[in-house]
Structures are given as C-alpha cells and as structure tokens.
C-alpha positions as CSV (number, residue, x, y, z in Angstrom):
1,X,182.6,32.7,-25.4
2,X,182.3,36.3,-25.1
3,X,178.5,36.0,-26.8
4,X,177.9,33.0,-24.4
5,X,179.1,35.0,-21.1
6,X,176.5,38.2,-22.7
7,X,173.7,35.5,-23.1
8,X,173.3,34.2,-19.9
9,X,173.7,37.5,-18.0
10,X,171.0,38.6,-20.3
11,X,169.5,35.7,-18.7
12,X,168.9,38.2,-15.6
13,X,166.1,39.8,-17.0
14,X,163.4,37.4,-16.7
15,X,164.9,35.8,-13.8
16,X,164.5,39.1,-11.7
17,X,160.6,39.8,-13.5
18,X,159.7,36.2,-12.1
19,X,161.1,36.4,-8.6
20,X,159.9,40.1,-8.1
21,X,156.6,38.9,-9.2
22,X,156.4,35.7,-7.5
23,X,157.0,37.6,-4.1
24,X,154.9,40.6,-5.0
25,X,152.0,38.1,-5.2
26,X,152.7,36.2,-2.3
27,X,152.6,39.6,-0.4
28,X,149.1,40.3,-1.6
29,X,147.8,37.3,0.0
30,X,149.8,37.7,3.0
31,X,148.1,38.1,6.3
32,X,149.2,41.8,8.2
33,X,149.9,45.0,7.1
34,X,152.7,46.9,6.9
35,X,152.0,50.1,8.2
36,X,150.0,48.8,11.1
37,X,153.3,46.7,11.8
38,X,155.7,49.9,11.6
39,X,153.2,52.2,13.7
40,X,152.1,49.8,16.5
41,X,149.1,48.4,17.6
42,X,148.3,51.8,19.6
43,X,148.3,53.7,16.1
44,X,144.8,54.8,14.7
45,X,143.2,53.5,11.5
46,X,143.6,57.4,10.3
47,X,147.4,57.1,11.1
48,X,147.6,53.8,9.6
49,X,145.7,55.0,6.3
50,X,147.7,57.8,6.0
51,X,151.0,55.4,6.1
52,X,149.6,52.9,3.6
53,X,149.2,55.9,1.0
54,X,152.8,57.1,2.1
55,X,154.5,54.0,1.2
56,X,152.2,53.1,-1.9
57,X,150.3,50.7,-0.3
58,X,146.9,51.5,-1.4
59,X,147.8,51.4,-4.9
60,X,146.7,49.0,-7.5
61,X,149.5,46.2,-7.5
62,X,150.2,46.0,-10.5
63,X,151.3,49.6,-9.9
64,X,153.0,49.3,-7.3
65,X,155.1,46.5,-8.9
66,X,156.0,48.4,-12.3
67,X,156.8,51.1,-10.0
68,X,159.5,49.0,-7.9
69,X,160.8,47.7,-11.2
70,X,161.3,50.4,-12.9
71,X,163.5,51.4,-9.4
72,X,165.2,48.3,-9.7
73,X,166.2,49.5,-13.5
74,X,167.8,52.7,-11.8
75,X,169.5,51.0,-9.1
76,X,167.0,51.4,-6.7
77,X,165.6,48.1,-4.4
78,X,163.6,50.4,-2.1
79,X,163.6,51.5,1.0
80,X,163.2,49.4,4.6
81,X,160.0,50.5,6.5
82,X,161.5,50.0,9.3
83,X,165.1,52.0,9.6
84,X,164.0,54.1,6.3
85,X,167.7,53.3,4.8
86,X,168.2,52.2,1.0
87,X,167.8,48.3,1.2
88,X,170.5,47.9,-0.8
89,X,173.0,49.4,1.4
90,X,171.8,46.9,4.4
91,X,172.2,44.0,2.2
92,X,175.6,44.5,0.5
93,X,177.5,44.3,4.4
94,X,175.3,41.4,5.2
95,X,176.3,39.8,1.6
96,X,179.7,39.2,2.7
97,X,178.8,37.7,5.7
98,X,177.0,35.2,3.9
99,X,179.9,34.9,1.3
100,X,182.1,34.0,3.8
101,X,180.2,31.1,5.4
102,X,178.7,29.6,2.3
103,X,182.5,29.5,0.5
104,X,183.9,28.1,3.5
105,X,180.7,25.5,4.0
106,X,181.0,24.4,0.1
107,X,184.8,23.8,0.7
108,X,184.8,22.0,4.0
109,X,181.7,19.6,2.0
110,X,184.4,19.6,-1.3
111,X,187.5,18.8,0.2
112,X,186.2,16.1,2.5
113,X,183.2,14.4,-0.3
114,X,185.8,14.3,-2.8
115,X,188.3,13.0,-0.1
116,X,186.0,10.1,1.1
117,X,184.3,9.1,-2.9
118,X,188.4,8.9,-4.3
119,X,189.0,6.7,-0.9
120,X,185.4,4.8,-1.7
121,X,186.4,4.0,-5.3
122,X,189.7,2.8,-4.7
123,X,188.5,0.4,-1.9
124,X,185.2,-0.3,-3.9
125,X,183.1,-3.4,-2.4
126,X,185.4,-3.4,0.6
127,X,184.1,-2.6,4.3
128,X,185.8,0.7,3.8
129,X,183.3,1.4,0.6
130,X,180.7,0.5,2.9
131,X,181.8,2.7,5.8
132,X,182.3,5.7,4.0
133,X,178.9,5.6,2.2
134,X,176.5,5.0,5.5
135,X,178.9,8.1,7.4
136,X,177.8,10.4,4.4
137,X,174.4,9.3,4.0
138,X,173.7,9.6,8.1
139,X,174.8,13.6,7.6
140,X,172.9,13.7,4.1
141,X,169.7,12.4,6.4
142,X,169.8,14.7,9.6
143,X,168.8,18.6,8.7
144,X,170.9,20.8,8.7
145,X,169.5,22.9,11.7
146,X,169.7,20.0,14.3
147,X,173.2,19.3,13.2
148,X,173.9,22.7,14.1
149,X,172.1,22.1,17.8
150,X,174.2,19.3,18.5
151,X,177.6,21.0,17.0
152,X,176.6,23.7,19.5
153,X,175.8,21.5,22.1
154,X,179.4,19.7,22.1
155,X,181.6,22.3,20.6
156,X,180.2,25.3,22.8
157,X,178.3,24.1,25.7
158,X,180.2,21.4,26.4
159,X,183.8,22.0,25.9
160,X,183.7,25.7,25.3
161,X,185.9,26.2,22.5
162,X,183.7,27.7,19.9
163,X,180.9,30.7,20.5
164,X,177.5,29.2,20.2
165,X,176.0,32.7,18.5
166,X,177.5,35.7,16.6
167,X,180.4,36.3,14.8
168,X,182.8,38.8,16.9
169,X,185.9,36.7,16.2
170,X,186.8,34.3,13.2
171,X,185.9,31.6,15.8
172,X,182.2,32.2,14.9
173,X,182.3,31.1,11.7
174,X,183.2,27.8,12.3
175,X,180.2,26.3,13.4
176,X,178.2,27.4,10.3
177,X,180.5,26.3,7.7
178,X,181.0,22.9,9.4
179,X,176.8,22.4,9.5
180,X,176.5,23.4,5.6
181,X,179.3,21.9,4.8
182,X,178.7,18.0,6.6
183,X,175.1,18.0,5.2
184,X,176.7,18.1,1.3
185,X,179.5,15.8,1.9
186,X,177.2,12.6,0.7
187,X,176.7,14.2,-2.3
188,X,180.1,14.9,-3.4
189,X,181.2,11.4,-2.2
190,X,178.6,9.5,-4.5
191,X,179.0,12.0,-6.8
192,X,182.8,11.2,-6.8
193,X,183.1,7.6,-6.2
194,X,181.2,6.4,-9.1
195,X,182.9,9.6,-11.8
196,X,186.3,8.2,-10.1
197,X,184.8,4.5,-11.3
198,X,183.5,5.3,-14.4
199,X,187.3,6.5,-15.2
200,X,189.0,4.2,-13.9
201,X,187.7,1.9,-16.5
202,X,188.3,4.0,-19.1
203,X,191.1,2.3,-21.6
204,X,193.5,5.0,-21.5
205,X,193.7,4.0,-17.6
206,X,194.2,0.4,-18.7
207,X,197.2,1.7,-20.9
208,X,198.3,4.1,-17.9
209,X,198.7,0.5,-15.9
210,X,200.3,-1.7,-18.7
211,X,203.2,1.2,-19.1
212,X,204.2,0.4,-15.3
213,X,203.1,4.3,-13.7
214,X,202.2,4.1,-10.1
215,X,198.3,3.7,-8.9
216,X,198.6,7.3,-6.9
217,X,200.3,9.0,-10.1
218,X,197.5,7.8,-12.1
219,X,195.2,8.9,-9.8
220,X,196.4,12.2,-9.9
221,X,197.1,13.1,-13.3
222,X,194.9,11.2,-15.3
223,X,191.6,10.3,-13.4
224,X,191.4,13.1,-11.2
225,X,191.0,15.6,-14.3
226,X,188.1,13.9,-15.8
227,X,186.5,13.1,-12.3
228,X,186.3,16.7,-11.1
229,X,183.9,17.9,-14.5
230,X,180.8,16.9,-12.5
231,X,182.1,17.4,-9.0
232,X,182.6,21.2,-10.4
233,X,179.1,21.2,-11.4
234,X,177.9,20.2,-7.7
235,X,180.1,22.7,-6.3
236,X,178.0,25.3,-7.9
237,X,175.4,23.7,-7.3
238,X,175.8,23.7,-3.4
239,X,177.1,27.1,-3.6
240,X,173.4,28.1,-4.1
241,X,172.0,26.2,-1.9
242,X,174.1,26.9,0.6
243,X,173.3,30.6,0.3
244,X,169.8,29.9,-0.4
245,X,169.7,27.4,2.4
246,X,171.7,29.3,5.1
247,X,168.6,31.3,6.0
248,X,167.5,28.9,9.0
249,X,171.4,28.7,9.9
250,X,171.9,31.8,10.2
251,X,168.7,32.3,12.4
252,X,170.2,29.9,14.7
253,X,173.4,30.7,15.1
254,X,172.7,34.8,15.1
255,X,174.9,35.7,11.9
256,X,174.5,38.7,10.5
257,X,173.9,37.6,6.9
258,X,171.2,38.1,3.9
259,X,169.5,35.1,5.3
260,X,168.8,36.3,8.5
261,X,167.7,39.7,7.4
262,X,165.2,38.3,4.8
263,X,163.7,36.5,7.7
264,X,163.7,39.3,10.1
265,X,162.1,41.1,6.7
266,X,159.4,38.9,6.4
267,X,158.6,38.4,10.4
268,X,158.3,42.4,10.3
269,X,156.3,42.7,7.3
270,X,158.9,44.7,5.4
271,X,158.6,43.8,1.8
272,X,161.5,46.4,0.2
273,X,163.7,44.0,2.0
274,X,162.3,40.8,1.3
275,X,162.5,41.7,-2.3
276,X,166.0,43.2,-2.3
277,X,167.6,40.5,-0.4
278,X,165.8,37.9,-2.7
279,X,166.7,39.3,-6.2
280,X,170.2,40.0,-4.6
281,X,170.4,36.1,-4.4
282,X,168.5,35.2,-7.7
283,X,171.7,37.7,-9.3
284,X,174.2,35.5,-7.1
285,X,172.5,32.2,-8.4
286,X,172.8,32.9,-12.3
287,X,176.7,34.6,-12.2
288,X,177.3,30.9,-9.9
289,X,175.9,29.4,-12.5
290,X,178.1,31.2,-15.4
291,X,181.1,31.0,-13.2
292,X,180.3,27.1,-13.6
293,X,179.7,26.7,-17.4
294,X,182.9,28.9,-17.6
295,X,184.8,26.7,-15.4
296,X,184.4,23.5,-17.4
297,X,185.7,24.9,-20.5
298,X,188.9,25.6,-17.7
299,X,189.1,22.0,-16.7
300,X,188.3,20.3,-20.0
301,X,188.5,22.5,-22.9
302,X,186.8,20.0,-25.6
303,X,184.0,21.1,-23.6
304,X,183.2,24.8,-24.9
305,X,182.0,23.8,-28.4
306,X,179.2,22.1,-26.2
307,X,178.5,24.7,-24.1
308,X,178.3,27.2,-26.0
309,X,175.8,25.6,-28.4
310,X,173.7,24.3,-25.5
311,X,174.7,21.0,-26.0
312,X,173.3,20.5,-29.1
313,X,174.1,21.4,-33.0
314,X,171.7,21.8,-35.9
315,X,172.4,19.2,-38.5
316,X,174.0,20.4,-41.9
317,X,171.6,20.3,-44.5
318,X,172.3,17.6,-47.3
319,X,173.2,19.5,-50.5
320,X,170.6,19.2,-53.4
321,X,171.6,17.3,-56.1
C-alpha cells in the first residue's frame, strides 16, 4: 500500500506540468495586459513597458513558464500583481473557507441521497420510488446558481433568518452548503437505490431472510456495507466538483474562498494567482482521489489486491514442458 500511496502522489508531477501549461497558454491568447491593468489606463506606454519587463512579461513564454516552474519546485507560486504578496499565502486562508463549504455541501448531498435511494429501493415501483426520483432529478436539473437565488430569495429576503452574502457568523455558510449540496443529491439517490437493489438480491440476503433477522437489521449490517463501495466513490467525486464548482457560488454569495479569488484573478488580469489557486486545486483533486482508493480498501478490504494492481493482473506464464 505504501508503494501505491508513493505512486499516485507521484502522480502530481504531470498533473501540475499540464494545468500550469494549459493556463500559461490560455493567457497568451488572452485579450489585456497585465501591467496596463495594474497601472491604469492613465499610465503611459513607457510606464507600461517598463512594468511588462519588471514582471517578465516581455519574455519568451516558454521562459517565463520554466521560470514559474522551477518556483513552483522551491515552494514558490509567485507573486499577486496586484497586492505584491506571495500567492500562496492569500490562497492557504481562502482554502479553508472553501474546505468548509464544500465538506459541509458533499455531506448535506450524502446524508440525504443516500437517505432518499435506501427509502427508494425499499419502496421500489411504489409511488414513493416514483416521488423520490422526480424530487432529485428536479434539483439535479436547475443550476446550481439559480438555486442559490431562490434559497436567498426565501431564506434571506423573505423571512430573514439567514445572511444573503458573506460569512461573518456560522449562519453564512448555510446557504452555500445547502445549494452544492441539493444539486448532488440525485446522484447519490440513483447511485444508491439501484447498489441497495443490486444487494438486496444478492443470495447471502436471501439466506439473511430465511434465518428469520429483521428487514432494518439486514439493512444495516449486511447491505449497507456493500452499498456504500460506490457511494464512497461519488463522494470523492463531488468533493471535487464541489470545490471545482463553487467558483460561481462563491461569487454569488461573496465568500471569501479560492473560487472567488481565482475569479477576481482572472477579471484583474493577475495570472500568479490564477495559476496558484488552480494547481492548489489540481493538488486537492489527486490527494481526494487517493483518500478514495484508500478508503475502499477501509470498507471492503478484498478490495486492495485490486487496487493496487489497477485492477488488473498479468497472467502467469504456462511452464515449458
């Protein structure tokens, strides 16, 4: 396990080479410039030359992008053009921020998917089934960022018990985590319901039945196990797309996180932040990931033979005669 765990978090490498230079050609076709953005419009073309070579902007970018990597290798994400402070330090407050709502959003979408697919496969081809499916799929449907108007709408404007922007008390994060967390329920409830089937079929079930054990005991401790392998996959799964995803979110509710700085980044032009806050999420994404493979192995351990091969082993060779 130990090589496994060294393998994928050598994984990194080429993970952080591809998004670094997927943005740093995206910025080279970008429309605006930097330094004219940090200077003003009132700034000189003299002034705004002699920024451009300041910050490296003149240079070859190939250059310029070996440069920032070989930062990268020393710790190093840059520096903002607009405050001047080590990106790095400006993400790693806004990280938790974005920790916060994403872990609460993939637990509110957990607890109730898996909640409403357990209900929907006990009650299979009933009105219930059918009731729990259209609720899920109507929240799967709307985007995320007009379920967050009309949370605001009701639960701020409207009855004033929850702030409609920022995060000055725990009360702010409410509203985030419930508009991640509703748009991901359909998936854990079809995810769940037909696992939850699938098992409940099974012949050690059957045998679970004939020895006289109560349905909600069997449902417990023998198809819940089995049902939650996948369902732990789409956890981590949703964990990064809810932290991918909570960019627009955040924009609209005025949280303080990495999504709302990388778009503040890109509005203003400033590429050190930008890159930082998207590697920064690219590392998240792959130790998710590991935390994931890792936590199969936890809930079924005939699993890690698997998983540690990738799934697949090399045939023995047939001994000559």
């Amino acid at each position: 396990m130990g090589r496994y765990i060294l393998k994928r978090l050598l994984l990194l490498i080429p993970i952080l080479l591809g998004v670094s230079a997927i943005i740093f050609a995206l910025k080279t076709v970008t429309p605006g410039d930097p330094a004219r953005q940090i200077l003003g419009n009132d700034a000189t073309e003299e002034q705004v030359q002699a920024k451009r070579e300041e910050l490296g902007l003149n240079d070859p970018v190939v250059v310029q992008y070996v440069r920032y990597i070989a930062g990268i290798c020393h710790g190093d994400f840059g520096e903002s053009y607009r405050t001047g402070e080590p990106v790095i330090k400006e993400i790693i407050p806004r990280l938790g921020t974005s920790a916060k709502i994403t872990l609460g959003a993939v637990a509110i979408g957990a607890v109730l998917g898996v909640l409403l697919g357990v209900i929907s496969a006990l009650k299979k081809y009933t009105w219930v089934d059918s009731l729990v499916l259209v609720v899920s799929m109507f929240f799967q449907s709307v985007p995320e960022f007009v379920v967050g108007l009309v949370l605001i709408m009701i639960f701020a404007v409207n009855l004033h018990l929850l702030p409609a922007s920022g995060i000055e008390t725990w009360k702010g994060y409410i509203l985030p985590m419930l508009t991640i967390g509703v748009s991901s329920i359909a998936n854990y409830t079809r995810i769940t319901r037909s696992s939850m089937l699938e098992v409940l079929g099974e012949d050690y079930i059957r045998t679970a039945r004939a020895k006289g054990q109560t349905e909600a005991n069997i449902v417990y401790r023998h198809a819940m196990r089995n049902t939650m392998i996948p369902v732990a996959q789409s956890v981590g799964t949703h964990l990064g797309n809810a932290l991918g995803g909570g960019m627009v979110l955040e924009t609209v509710f005025s949280v303080p996180g990495v999504g709302k700085y990388i778009v503040d980044a890109i509005t203003a032009r400033n590429y050190p932040s930008v890159l930082g806050g998207a590697l920064m999420i690219a590392i998240i994404l792959v130790v998710i990931n590991l935390i994931v493979d890792i936590s199969f192995v936890v809930i079924d351990p005939r699993l890690k033979t698997t998983i540690i091969a990738g799934g697949s082993k090399k045939p023995k060779k047939a001994k000559a005669a």
